[in-house]
VORORO-994134 format. One line per field, with one value per atom (N, C-alpha, C): residue number from 1; x, y, z. Coordinates in steps of 0.05 Angstrom, whole numbers, plus 32768, in hexadecimal, padded with zeros to 4 digits. Each point is the difference from the previous one (the first is absolute). Layout:
<nodes>
resi <- NUM, ... .
c1 <- X, ... .
c2 <- Y, ... .
c3 <- Z, ... .
</nodes>
This chain:
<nodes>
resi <- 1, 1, 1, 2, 2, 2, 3, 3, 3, 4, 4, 4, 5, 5, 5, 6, 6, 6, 7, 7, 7, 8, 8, 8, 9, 9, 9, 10, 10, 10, 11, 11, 11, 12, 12, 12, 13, 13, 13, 14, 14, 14, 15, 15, 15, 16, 16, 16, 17, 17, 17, 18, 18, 18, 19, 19, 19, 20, 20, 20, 21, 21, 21, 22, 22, 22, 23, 23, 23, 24, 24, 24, 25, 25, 25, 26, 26, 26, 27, 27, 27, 28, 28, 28, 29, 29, 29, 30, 30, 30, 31, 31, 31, 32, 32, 32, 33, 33, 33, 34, 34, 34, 35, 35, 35, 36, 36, 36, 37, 37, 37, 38, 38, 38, 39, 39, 39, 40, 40, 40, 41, 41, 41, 42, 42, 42, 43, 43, 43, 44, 44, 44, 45, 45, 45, 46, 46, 46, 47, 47, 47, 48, 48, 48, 49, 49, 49, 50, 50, 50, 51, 51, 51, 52, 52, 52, 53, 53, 53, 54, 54, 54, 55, 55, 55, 56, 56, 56, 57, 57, 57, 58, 58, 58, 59, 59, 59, 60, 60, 60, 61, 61, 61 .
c1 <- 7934, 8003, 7FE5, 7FF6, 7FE8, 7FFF, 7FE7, 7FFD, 7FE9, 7FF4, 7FDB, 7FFC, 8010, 7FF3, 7FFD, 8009, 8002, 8019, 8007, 8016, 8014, 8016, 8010, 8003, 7FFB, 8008, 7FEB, 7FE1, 7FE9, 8003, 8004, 7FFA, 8012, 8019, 8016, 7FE9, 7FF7, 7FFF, 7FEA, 7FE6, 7FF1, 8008, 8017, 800E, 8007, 8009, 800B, 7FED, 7FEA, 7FEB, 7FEE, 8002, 7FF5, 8019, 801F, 800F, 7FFF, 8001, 7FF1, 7FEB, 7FEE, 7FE6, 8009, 8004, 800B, 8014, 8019, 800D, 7FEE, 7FEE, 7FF7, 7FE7, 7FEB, 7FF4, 800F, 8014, 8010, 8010, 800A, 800B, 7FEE, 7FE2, 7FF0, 7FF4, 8005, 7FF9, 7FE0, 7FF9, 7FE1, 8003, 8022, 7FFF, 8012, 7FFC, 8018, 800C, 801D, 8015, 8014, 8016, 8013, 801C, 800E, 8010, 8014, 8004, 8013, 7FF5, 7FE7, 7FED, 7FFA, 8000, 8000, 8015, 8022, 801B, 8005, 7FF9, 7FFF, 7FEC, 7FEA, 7FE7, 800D, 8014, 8008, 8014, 800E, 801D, 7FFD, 7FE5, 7FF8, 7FE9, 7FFA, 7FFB, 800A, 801E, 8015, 8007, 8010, 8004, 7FF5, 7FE4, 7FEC, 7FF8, 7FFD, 8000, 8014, 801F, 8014, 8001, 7FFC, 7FFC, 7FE8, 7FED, 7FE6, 800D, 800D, 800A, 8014, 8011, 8012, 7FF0, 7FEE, 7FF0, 7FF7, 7FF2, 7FEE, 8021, 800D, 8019, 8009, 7FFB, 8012, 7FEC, 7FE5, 7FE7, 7FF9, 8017, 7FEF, 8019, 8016, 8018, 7FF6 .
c2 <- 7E11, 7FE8, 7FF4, 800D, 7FF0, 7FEE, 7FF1, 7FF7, 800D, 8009, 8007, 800C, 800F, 800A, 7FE8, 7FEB, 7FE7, 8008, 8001, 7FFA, 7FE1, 7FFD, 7FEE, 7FEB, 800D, 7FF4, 7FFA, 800D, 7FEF, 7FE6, 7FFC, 7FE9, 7FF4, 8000, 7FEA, 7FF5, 800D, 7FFB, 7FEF, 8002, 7FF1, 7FDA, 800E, 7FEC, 7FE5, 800C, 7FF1, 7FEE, 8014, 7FF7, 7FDC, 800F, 7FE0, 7FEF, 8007, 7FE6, 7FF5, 8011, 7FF6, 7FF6, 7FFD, 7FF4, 7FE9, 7FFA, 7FE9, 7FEF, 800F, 7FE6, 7FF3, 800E, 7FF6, 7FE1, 801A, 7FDF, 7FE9, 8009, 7FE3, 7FF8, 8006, 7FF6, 7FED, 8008, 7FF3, 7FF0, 7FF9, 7FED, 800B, 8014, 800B, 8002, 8004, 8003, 7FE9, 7FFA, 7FE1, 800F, 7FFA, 8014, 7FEB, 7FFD, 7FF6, 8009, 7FF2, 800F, 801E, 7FEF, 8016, 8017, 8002, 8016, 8015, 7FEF, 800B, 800A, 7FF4, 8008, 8025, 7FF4, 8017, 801A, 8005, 8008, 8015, 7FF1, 8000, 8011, 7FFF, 8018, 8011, 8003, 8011, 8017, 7FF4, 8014, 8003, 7FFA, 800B, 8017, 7FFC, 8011, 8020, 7FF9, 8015, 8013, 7FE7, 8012, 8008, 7FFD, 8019, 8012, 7FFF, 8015, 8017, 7FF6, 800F, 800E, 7FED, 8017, 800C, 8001, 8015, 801D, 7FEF, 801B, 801A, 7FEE, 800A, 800E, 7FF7, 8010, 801E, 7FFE, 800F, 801B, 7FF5, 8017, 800C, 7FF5, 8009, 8016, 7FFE, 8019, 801C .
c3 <- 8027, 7FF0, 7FFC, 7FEE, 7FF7, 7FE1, 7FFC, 7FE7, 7FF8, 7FF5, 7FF1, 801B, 8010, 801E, 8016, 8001, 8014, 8006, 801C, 8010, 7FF3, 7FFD, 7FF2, 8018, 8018, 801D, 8007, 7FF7, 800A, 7FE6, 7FF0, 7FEA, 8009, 800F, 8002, 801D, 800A, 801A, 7FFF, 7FEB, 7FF9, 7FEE, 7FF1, 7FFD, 8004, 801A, 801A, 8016, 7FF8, 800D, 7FF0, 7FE1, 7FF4, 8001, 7FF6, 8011, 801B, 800B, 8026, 7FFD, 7FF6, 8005, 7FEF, 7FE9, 7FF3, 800D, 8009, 8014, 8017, 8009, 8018, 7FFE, 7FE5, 7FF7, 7FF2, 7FFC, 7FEA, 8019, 8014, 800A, 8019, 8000, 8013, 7FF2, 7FE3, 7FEE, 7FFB, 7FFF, 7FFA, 7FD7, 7FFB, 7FE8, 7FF6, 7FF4, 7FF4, 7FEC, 8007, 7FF1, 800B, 7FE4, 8006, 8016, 8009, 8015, 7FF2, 7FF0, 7FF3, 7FEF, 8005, 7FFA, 8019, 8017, 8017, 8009, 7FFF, 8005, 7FEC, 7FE9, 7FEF, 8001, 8007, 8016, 8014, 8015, 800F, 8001, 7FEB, 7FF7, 7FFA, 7FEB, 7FF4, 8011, 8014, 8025, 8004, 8007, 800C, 7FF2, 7FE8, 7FE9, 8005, 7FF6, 8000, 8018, 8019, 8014, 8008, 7FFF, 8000, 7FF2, 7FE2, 7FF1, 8008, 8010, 8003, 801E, 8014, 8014, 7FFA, 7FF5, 7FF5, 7FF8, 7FEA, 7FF0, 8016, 8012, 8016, 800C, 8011, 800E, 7FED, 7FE7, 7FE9, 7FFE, 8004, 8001, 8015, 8018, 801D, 7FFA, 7FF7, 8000, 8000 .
</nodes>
């Protein structure tokens, strides 16, 4: 499962990585963001990072 030769599971996983880093400064107020930018942020990590361990479980088969 690649895209242009990138792993689909390294890019989610990177992904996940700038929403993780974004909830963390907006939530330590380093970034001023409204709450419900943050709540939404927040789903959208969740979301992604189930979709990204799944992927990963589906490629370890």
């Amino acid at each position: 499962m690649t895209i242009g030769g990138v792993s689909i599971i390294l890019i989610g996983g990177l992904f996940n990585l700038v929403l993780l880093l974004f909830q963390l400064f907006s939530g330590l107020h380093y970034i001023k963001v409204p709450v419900g930018v943050h709540k939404k942020t927040g789903i959208a990590l969740v979301f992604f990072a189930f979709i990204h361990g799944i992927l990963g479980i589906i490629s370890n088969l």
